[in-house]
C-alpha positions as CSV (number, residue, x, y, z in Angstrom):
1,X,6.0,-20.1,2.8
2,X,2.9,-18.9,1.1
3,X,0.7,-18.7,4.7
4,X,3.7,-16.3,5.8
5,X,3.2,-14.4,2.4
6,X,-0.2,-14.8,3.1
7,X,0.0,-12.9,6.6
8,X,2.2,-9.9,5.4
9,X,0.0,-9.6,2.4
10,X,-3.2,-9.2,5.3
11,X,-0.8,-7.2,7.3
12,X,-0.2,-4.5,5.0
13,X,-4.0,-4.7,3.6
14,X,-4.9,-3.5,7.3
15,X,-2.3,-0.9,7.5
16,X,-3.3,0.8,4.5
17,X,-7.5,0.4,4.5
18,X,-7.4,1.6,8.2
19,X,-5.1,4.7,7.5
20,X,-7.3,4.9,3.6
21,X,-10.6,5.2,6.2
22,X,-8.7,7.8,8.7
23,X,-8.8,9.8,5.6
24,X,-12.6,10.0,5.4
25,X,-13.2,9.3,8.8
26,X,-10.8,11.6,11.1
27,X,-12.3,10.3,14.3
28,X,-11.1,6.8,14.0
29,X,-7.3,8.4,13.4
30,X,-6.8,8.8,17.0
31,X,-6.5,5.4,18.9
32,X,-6.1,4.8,22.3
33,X,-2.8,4.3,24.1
34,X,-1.3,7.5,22.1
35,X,-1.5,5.4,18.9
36,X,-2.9,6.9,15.8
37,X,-3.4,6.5,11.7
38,X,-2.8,9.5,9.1
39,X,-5.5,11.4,8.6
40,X,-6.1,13.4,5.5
41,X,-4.5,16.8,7.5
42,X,-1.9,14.9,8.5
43,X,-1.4,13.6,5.4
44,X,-1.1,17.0,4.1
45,X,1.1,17.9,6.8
46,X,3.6,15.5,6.2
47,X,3.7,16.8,2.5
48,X,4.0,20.0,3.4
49,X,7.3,19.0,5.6
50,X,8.5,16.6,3.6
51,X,8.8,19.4,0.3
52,X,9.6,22.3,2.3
53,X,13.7,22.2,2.2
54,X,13.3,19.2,-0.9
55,X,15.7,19.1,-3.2
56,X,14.1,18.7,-6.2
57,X,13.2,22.1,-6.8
58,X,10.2,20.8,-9.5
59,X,9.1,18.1,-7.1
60,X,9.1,21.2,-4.4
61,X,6.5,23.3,-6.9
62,X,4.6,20.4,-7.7
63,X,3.6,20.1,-4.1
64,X,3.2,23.9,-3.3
65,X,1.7,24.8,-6.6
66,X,-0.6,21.8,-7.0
67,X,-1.1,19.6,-4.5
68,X,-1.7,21.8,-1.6
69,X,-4.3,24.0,-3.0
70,X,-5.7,21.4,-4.1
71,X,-6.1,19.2,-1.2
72,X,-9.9,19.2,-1.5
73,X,-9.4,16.8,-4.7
74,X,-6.3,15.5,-3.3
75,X,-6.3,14.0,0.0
76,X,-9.8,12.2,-0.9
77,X,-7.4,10.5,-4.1
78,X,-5.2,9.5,-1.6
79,X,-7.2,8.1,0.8
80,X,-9.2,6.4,-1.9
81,X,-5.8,5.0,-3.2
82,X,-5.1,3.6,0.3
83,X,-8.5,2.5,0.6
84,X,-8.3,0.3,-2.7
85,X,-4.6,-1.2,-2.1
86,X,-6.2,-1.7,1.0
87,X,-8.9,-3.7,0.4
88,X,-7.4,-5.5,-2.7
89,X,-4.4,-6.7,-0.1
90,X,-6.5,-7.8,2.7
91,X,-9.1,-9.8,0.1
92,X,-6.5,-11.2,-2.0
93,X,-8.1,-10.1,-4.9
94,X,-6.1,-8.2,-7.7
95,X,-3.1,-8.7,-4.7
96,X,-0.3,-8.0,-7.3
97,X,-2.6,-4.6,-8.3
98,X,-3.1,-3.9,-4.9
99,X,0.6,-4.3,-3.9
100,X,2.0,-2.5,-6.6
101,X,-0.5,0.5,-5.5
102,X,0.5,0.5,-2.2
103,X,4.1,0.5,-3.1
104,X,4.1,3.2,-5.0
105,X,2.4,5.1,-2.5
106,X,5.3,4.3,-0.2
107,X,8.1,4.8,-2.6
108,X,6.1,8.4,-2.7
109,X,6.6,9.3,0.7
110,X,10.0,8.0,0.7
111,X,10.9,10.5,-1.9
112,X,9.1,13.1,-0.5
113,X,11.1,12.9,2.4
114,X,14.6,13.4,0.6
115,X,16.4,15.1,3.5
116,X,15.4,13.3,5.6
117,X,17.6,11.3,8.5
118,X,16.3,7.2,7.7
119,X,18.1,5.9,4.7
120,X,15.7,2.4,5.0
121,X,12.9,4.3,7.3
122,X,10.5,3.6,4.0
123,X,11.7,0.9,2.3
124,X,11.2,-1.4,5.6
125,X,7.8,-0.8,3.6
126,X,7.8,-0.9,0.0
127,X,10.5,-3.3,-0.6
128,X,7.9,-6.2,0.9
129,X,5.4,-4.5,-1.0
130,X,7.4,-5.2,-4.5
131,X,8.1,-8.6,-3.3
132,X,4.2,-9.2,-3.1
133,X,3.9,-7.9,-6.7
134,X,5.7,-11.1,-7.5
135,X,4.6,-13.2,-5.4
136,X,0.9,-14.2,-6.3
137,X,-0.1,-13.4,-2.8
138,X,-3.5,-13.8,-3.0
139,X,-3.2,-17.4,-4.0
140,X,-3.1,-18.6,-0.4
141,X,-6.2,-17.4,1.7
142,X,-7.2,-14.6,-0.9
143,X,-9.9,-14.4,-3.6
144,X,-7.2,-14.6,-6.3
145,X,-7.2,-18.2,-5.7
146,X,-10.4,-18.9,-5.7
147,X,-11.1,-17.3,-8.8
148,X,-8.2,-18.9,-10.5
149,X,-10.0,-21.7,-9.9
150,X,-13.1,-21.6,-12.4
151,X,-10.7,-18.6,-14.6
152,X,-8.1,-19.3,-16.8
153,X,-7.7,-15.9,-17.2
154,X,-7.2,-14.8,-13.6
155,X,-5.3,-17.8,-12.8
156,X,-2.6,-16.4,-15.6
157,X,-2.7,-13.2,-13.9
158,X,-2.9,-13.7,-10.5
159,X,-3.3,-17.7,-9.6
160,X,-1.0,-19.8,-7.8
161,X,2.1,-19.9,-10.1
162,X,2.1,-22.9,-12.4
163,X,4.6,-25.7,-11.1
164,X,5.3,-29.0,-9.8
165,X,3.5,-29.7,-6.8
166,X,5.3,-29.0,-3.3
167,X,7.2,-32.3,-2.0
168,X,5.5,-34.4,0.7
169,X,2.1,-32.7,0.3
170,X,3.4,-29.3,2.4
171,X,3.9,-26.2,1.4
């Protein structure tokens, strides 16, 4: 179980430090076979759409009265946001921090996107996310465990979780 949370913890790391880089680097945002990552304007374009028709008619200014003329500050916070759930995920280091940033992220566009058509299109993604939160998933093939190792500290943070041992030596 904890090489599976292991490879979703990596997984999502990669999704968000590739699409945190497209933000800074634009070129690397197109891929071939038609595939591509968010860049920062179509980060901002997806914003845009998402708060057009929203709702929430605060949540609606916010993005038109702030965030958009603002995209200079912005779109770099978000890609640097990306970049650091990013890298915390796919190191293992912080993973709870990391996973709880990139959640939150998600749980952003999801609202952002209130009339839209997917009921579960976004939570395919942040539900895992919270479930890393609580998961210690940096224990397994991440720096969290091998700093819980000499820390005390870090292991009551972010160490395997304290227990028997697993039966017959497996995990």
């Amino acid at each position: 179980m904890s090489r599976a949370i292991a490879i979703l913890r990596i997984f999502f790391g990669l999704v968000y430090l590739t699409n945190g880089l497209a933000k800074f680097i634009p070129g690397i945002a197109h891929l071939p076979g038609g595939y591509f990552l968010i860049d920062s304007n179509g980060a901002r374009s997806i914003i845009e759409h998402n708060a057009r028709n929203h709702p929430v008619q605060a949540y609606h200014d916010l993005v038109f009265n702030l965030f958009v003329p603002n995209w200079s500050l912005f779109g770099p916070m978000l890609g640097v946001g990306e970049l650091t759930a990013g890298v915390l995920l796919t190191l293992g280091l912080a993973s709870s921090f990391g996973a709880l940033l990139a959640a939150l992220l998600s749980v952003h566009v999801q609202f952002s996107d209130a009339t839209g058509p997917w009921l579960y299109e976004y939570a395919v993604e942040w539900v895992p996310l919270l479930c890393l939160v609580f998961t210690r998933a940096g224990a397994v093939w991440g720096l969290d465990g091998a700093i819980a190792r000499g820390s005390a500290s870090w292991r009551l943070l972010f160490g395997p979780h304290p227990g028997p041992p697993p039966r017959g030596g497996r995990e």
